[in-house]
ZAKE-738728 format. One record per residue: x, y, z of N, C-alpha, C in turn; residue in one letter. Coordinates in steps of 0.05 Angstrom, whole numbers, plus 32768, in hexadecimal, padded with zeros to 4 digits. Layout:
BEGIN
+------+------+------+-------+-------+-------+------+------+------+------+
| n.c1 | n.c2 | n.c3 | ca.c1 | ca.c2 | ca.c3 | c.c1 | c.c2 | c.c3 | rogu |
+------+------+------+-------+-------+-------+------+------+------+------+
|    X |    Y |    Z |     X |     Y |     Z |    X |    Y |    Z |    A |
...
+------+------+------+-------+-------+-------+------+------+------+------+
***
This chain:
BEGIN
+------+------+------+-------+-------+-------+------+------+------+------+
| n.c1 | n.c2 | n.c3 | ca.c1 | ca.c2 | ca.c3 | c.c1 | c.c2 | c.c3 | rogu |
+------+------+------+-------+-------+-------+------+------+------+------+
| 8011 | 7FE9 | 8000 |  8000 |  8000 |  8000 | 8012 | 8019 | 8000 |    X |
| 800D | 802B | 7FEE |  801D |  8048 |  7FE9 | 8014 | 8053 | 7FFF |    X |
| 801E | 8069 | 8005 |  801A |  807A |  8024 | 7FFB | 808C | 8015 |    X |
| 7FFF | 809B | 7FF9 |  7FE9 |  809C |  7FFB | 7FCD | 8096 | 7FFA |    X |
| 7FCC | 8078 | 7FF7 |  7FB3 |  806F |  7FFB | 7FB8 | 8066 | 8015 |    X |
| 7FC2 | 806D | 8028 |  7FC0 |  8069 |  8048 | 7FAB | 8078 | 8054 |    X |
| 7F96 | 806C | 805F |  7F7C |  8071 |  8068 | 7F8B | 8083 | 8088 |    X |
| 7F88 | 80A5 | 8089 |  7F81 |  80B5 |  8097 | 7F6E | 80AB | 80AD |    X |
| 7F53 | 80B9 | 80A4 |  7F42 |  80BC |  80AD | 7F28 | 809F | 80A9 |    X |
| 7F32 | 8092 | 80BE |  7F1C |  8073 |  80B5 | 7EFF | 8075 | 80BB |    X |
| 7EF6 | 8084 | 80C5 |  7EDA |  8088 |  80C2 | 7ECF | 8091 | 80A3 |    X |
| 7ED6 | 80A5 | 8096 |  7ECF |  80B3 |  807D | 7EDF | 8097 | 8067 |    X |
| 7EF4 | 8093 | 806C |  7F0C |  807D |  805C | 7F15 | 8099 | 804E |    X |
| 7F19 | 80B0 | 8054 |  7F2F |  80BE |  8047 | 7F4F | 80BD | 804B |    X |
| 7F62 | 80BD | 802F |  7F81 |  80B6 |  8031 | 7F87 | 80C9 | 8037 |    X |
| 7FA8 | 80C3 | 803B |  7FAF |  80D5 |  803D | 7FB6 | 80EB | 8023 |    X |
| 7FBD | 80D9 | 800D |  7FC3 |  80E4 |  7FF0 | 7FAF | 8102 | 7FEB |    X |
| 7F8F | 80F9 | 7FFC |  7F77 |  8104 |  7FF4 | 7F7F | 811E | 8002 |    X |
| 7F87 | 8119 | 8017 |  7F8C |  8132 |  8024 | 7FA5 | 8149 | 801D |    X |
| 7FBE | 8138 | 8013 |  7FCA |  8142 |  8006 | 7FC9 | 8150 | 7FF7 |    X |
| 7FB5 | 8148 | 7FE0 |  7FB1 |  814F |  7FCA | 7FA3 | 8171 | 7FD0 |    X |
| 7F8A | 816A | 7FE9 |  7F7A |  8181 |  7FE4 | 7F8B | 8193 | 7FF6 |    X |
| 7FA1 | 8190 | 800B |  7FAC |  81A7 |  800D | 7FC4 | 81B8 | 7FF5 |    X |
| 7FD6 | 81A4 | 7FEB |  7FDE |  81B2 |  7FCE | 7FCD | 81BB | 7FC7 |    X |
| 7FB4 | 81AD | 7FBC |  7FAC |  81C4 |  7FA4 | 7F9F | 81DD | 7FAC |    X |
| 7F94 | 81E4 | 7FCB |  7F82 |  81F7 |  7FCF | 7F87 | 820C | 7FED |    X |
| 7FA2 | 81FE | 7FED |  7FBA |  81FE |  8008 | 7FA8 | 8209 | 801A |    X |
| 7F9E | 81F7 | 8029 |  7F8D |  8202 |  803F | 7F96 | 81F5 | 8053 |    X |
| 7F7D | 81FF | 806B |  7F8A |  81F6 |  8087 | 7F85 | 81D9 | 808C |    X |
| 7F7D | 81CC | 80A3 |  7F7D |  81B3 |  80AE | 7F52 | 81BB | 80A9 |    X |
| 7F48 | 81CF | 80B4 |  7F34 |  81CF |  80B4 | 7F1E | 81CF | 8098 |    X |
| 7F33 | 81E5 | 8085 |  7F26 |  81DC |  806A | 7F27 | 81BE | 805F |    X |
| 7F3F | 81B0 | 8061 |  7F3B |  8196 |  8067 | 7F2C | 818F | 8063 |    X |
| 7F20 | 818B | 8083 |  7F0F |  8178 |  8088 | 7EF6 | 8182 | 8083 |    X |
| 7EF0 | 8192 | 807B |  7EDD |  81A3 |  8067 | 7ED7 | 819C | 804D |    X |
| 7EE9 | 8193 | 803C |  7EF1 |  818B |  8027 | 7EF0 | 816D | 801E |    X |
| 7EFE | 815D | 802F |  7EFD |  8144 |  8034 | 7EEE | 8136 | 8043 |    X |
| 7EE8 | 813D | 8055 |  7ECB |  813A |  8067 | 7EE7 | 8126 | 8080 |    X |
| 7EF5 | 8123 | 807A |  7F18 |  811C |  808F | 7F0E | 812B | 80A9 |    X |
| 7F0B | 8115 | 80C3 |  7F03 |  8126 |  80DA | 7EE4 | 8124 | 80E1 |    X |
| 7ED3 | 8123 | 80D4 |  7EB8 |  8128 |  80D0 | 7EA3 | 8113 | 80D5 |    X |
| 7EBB | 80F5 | 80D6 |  7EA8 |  80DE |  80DB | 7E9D | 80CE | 80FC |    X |
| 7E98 | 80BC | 8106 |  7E8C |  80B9 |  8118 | 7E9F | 80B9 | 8138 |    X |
| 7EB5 | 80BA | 8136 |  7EC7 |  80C1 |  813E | 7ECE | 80DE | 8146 |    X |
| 7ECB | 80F3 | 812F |  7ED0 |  810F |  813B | 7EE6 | 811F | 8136 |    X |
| 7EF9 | 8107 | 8127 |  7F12 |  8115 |  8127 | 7F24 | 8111 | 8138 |    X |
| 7F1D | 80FC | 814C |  7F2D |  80F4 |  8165 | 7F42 | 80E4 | 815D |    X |
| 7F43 | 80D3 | 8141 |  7F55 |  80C0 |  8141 | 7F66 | 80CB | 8129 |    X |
| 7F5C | 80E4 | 811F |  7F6F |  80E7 |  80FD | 7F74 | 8108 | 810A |    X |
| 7F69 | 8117 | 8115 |  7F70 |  8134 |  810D | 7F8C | 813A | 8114 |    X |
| 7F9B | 8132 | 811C |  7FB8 |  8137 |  812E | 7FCD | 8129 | 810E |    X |
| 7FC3 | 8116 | 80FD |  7FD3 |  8112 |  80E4 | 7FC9 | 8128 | 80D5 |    X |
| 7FAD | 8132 | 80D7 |  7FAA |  8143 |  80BC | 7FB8 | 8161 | 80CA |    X |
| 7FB7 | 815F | 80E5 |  7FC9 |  8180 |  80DF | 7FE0 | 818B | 80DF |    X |
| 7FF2 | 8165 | 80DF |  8009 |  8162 |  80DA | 8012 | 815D | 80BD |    X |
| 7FFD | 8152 | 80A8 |  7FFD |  8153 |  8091 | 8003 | 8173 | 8085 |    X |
| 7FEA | 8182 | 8095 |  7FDF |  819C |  8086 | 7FFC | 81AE | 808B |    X |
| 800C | 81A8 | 80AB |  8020 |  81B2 |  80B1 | 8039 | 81B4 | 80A5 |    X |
| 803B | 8199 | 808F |  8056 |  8192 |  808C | 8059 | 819F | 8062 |    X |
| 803A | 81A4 | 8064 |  803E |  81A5 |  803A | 803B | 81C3 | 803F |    X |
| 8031 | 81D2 | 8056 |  8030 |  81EA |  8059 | 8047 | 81FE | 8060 |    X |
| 8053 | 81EB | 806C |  806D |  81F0 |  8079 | 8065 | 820D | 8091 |    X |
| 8045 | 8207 | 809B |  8044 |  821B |  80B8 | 8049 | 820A | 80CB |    X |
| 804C | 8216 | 80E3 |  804A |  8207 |  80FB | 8028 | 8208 | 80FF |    X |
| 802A | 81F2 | 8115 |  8006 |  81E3 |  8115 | 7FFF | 81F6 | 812D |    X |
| 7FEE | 8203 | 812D |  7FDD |  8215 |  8141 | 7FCF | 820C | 814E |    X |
| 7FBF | 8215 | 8167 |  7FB0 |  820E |  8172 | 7F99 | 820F | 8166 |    X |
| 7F97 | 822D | 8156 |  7F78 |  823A |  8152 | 7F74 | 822C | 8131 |    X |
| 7F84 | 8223 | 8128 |  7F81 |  8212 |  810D | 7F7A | 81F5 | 8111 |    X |
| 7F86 | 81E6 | 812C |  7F81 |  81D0 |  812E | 7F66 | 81C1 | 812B |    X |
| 7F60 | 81A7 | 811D |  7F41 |  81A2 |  811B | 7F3C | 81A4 | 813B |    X |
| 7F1C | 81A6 | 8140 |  7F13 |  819C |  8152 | 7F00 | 8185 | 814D |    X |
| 7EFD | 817E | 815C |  7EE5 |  816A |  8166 | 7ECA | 8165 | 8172 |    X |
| 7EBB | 814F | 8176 |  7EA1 |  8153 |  8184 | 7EA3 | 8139 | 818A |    X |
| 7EA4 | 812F | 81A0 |  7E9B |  8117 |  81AF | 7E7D | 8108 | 81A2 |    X |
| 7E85 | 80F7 | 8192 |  7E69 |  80E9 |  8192 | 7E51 | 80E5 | 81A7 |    X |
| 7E43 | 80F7 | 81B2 |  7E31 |  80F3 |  81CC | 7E17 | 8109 | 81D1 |    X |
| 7E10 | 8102 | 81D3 |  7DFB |  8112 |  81DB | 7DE6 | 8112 | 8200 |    X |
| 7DD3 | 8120 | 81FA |  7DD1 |  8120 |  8222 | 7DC1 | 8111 | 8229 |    X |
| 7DC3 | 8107 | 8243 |  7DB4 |  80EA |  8242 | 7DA1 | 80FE | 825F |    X |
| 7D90 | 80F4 | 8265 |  7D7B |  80F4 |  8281 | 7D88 | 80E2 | 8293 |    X |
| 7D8A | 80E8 | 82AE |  7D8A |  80DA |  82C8 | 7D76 | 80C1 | 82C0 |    X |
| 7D5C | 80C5 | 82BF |  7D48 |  80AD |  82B4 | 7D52 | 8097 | 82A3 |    X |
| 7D5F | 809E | 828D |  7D6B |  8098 |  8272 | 7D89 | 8087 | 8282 |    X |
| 7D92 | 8090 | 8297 |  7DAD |  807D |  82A1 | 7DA5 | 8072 | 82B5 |    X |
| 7D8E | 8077 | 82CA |  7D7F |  8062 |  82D5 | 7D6E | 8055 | 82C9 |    X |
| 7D71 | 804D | 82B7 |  7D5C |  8039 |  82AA | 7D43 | 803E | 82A9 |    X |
| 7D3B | 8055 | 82A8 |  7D1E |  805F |  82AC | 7D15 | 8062 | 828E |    X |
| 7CF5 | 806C | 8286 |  7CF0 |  8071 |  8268 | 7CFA | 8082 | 825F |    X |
| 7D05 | 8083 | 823D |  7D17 |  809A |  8236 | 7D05 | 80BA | 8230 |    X |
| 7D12 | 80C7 | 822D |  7D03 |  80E5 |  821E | 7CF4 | 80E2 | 8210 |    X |
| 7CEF | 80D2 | 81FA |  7CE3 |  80DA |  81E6 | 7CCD | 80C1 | 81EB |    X |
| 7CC7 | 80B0 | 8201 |  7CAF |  8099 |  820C | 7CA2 | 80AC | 821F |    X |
| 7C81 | 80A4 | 8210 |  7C6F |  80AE |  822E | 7C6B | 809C | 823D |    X |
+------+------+------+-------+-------+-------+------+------+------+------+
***
């Protein structure tokens, strides 16, 4: 397997080549990225690929990696009820 068909981001299956590619041609940040490639965006969050893509985006850019450029994330989760973790009926049961 060539490095660039090396699967990044395994939720979306974006490479790395893919990512490559779209920062050469449109030299953007880590966030257009994943804008672009949807890299970051899958069920995951970005928790297991964003730290290669803003080392990718870092190294063809030749900036140093920022804080305020870095992807972020969102925890797969949402809010649960006291009822809902005691085993009680959920929100949306009368």
């Amino acid at each position: 397997m060539t490095a660039e068909k090396t699967i990044v981001c395994r939720c979306e299956e974006v490479t790395l080549g893919t990512i490559q590619d779209t920062v050469q041609t449109y030299c953007c940040s880590s966030r257009e990225v994943k804008l672009r490639t949807r890299a970051g965006m899958g069920y995951c969050g970005g928790r297991t690929c964003r730290h290669v893509i803003d080392r990718v985006v870092a190294e063809i850019t030749k900036e140093p990696i920022k804080d305020e450029v870095q992807l972020s994330y969102r925890s797969p989760i949402r809010p649960a009820t006291f009822a809902v973790l005691g085993g009680g009926k959920h929100d949306n049961e009368s």
